[in-house]
N, C-alpha and C positions, 0 to 999 in steps of 0.2 A: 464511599465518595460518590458524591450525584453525577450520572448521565452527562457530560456534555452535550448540550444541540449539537446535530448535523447540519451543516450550512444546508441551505435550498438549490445549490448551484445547478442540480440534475436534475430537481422538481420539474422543469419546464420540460427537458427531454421525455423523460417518463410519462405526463402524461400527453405528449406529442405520440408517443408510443405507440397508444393505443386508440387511437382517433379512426386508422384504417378500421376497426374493426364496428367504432359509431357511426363509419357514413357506409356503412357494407362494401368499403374494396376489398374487405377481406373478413371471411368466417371464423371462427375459434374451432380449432381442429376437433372434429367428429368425436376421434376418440380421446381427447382432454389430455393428451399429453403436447407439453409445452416444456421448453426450457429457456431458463433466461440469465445470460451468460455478465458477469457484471451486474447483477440486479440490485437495484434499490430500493428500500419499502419507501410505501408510500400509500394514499388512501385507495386510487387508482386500482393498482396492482392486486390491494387487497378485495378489491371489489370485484375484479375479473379471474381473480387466479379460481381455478379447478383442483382438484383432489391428485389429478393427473402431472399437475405443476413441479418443474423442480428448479430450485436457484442456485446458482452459482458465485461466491464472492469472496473472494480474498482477501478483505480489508476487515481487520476485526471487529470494531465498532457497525460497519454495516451490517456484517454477517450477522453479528448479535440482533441487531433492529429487525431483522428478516425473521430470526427465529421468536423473538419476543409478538410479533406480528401473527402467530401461528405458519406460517409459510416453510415449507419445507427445505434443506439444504440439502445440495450434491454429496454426495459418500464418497473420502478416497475410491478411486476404482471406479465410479460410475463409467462406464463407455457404451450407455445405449443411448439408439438414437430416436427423433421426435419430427414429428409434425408441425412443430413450430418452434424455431430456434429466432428468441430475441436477444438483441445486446443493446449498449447501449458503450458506443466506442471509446475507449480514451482517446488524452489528445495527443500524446506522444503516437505518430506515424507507424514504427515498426511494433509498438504493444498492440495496436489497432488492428495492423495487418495479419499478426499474429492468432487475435480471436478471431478475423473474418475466416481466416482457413480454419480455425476450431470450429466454427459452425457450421462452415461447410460440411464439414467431418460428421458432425453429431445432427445435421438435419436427414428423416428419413427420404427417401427414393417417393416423390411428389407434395415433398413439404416443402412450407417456407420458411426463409431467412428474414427474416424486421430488423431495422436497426432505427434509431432519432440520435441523432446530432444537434445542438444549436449550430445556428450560423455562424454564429462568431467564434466558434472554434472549430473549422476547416469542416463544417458539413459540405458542402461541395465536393471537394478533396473525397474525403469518406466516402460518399457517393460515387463516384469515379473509382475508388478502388473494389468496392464491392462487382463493380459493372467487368471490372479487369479479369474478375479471379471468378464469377458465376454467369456471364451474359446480361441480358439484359434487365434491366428493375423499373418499377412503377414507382411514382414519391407523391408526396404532398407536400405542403408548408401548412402549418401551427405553429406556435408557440413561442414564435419565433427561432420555428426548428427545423429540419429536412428530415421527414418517416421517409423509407425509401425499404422496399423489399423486391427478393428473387424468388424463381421456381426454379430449383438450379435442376442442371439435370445432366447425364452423365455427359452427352454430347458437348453439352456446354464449360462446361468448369475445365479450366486448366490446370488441369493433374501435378504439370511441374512447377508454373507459379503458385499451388496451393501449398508442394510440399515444400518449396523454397519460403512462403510468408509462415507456413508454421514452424519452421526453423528458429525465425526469428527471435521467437520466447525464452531457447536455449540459453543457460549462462555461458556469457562470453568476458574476457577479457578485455574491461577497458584501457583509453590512452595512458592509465597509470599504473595497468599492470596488474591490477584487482578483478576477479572476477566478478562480473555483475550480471544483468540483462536490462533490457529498453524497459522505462516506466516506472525503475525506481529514482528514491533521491536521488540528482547527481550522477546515475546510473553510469555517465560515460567518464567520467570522472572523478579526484579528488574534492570534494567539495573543501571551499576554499576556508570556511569555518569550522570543519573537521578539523583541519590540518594546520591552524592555528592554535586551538585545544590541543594537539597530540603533540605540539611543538614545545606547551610549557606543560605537561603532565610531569612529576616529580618521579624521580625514578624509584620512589620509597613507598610508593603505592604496596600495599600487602596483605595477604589473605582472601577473601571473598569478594569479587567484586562485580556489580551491574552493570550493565550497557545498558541504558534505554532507552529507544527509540535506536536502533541498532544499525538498522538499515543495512548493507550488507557485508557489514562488519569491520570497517577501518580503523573504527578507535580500537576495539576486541582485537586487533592483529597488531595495534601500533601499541598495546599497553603487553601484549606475550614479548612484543621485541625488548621494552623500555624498562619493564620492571619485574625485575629476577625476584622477586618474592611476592608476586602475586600465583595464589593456587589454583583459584578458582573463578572462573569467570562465564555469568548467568546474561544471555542475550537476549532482550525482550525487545520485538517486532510486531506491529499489528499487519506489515503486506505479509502476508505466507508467502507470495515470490519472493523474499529479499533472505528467505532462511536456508536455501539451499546454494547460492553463493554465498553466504554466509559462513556458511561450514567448511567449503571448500577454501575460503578463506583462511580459516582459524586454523586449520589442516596443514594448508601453506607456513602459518608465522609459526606452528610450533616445529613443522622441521627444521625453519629457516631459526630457528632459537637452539635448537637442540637438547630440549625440555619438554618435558610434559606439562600440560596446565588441564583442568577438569574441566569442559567447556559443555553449556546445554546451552540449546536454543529452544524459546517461549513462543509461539504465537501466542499475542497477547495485548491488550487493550490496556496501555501503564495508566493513563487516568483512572483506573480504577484498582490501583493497588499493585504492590508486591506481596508473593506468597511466604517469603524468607526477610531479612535480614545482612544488611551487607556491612564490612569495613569503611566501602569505598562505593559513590556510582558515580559517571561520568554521563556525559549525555552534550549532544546537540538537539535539543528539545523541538519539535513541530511547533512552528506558530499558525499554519495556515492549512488549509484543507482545499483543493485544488485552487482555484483563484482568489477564494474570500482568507481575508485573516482571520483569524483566529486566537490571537496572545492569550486566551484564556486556558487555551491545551497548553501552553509554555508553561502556565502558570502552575495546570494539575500536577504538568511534569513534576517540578518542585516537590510540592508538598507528597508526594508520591515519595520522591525520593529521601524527603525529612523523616516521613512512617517510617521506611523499610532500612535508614543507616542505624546504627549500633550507634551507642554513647560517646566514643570517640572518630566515629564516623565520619568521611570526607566527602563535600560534593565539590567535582569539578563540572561546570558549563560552559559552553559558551554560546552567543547568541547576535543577535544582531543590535548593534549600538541602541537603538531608539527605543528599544522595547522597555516596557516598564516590570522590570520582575527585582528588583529593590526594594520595596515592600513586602513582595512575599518573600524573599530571604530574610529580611529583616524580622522577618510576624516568626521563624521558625529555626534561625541560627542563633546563636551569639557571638559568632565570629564572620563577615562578609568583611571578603576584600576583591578588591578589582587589580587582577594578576597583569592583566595589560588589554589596552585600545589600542586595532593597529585596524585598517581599510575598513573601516562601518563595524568590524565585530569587537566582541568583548567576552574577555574571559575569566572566570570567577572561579574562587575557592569560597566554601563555605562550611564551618566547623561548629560544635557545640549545637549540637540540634536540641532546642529547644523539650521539655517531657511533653 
């Protein structure tokens, strides 16, 4: 299956990044060690990075862009630190807060901290919180963006706001009782098209079945409650954050069942395939990639999901009313029905998958 694009959304940050370094408010560290936390490929990046360079990234499709770029990725267990810690912040407040205390951590004793923001998503803010938790910073404007950086240094950093903002990250328990953390889907909540889906899922659901696009596991917890002959159930997620409340999830619904179900979780980019084979896969499919739409990843989802069922295979989705993925059921089932429209979503079964 071909690549999706990456939306451009972070292109303008990115190369706001590194602008301190084109008008000389700042050097490229001595000894070529750099880390850059969140990182995004891009032409930029590739043009500056050093042998010394290591990236950090969570999201699987980036990760992959990074290493397909030659550019190096962080190892489980990396905890050394560098002379130059870049990020480039999310816009959820407490994920944000969470890497400024990460870099804090992982910059060496006379390095700096970088970060770019656009404006229009709370650079200021970011700015201000970097100043809170390291003293004082230097900034620019580009790109319509805010580069702003620290010399932190022991005197300065505040020890208990760092360890209270890297707290942050920890899986916690949302208003619904699930465990989650800041920054993913819905994170603090049931998302309200999840819980539409889980509401008509058939309780005859059985055998092998997918979660994809998983997130931190509500359908995977609401399908161990709902349906007593499912065995096996495979969770594919592109955030690596969203797989360890995930498990603690699934850990939850099988006590709370009083069964066993066979449960692995994927890090894993579903536009490009499944490795197996399922009865059944369920899905609230991504249509968007931080603020740009996207309906063409709803669409991969699909045909992803057409590959990898069996002959008597079922998909349930649901989605948001307007989106156009009727056609692609159509090109790939022989059976689409629309199970119910209730507040903007829609939810689908779709059977006889297409050879």
């Amino acid at each position: 299956m071909p690549i999706l694009p990456a939306p451009a959304a972070d292109a303008p940050a990115l190369e706001a990044l590194f602008v301190p370094f084109e008008t000389g408010a700042l050097a490229l560290p001595a000894d070529g060690r750099a880390l850059f936390l969140r990182a995004r490929d891009g032409f930029r990046l590739r043009e500056m990075a050093q042998a010394g360079w290591v990236s950090e990234q969570s999201f699987r499709p980036f990760a992959e862009a990074l290493q397909r770029s030659g550019l190096r990725l962080a190892e489980r267990g990396d905890t050394g630190r560098f002379s130059l810690v870049m990020l480039l912040p999310p816009r959820q407040r407490d994920e944000a807060r969470a890497l400024f205390a990460q870099a804090l951590e992982r910059v060496a004793p006379g390095g700096v901290v970088l970060a770019a923001v656009p404006n229009a998503e709370g650079a200021k803010s970011a700015e201000g919180d970097l100043v809170r938790l390291a003293g004082p910073v230097q900034q620019l404007s580009k790109h319509k963006c805010r580069v702003f950086w620290a010399h932190p240094s022991i005197d300065r950093v505040d020890g208990e706001l760092l360890a209270a903002w890297r707290a942050l990250d920890a899986p916690r328990r949302n208003e619904a009782g699930y465990i989650s953390r800041p920054g993913l889907f819905a994170w603090d909540r049931v998302d309200a098209a999840s819980a539409l889906l889980a509401d008509h899922l058939p309780a005859d659901l059985a055998g092998r079945v997918a979660d994809i696009g998983a997130g931190y596991g509500y359908l995977s917890a609401q399908i161990i409650r709902r349906c007593p002959a499912v065995t096996t159930i495979d969770l594919y997620e592109a955030e690596a954050r969203a797989l360890e409340p995930a498990r603690l999830n699934l850990e939850e619904a099988q006590r709370a069942s009083t069964r066993h179900v066979a449960v692995a979780l994927h890090w894993h980019d579903v536009a490009q395939g499944l490795p197996q084979r399922y009865d059944a896969i369920v899905s609230n499919p991504p249509f968007h990639q931080g603020r740009e739409d996207l309906p063409a990843l709803g669409r991969a989802f699909i045909q992803t999901a057409a590959n990898a069922l069996l002959p008597h295979g079922r998909l349930w989705l649901v989605a948001n009313r307007h989106l156009p993925y009727e056609a692609t059921l159509a090109s790939r089932f022989a059976d689409v029905r629309t199970v119910t429209v209730q507040e903007g979503f829609k939810v689908i079964e779709a059977r006889g998958v297409h050879a």
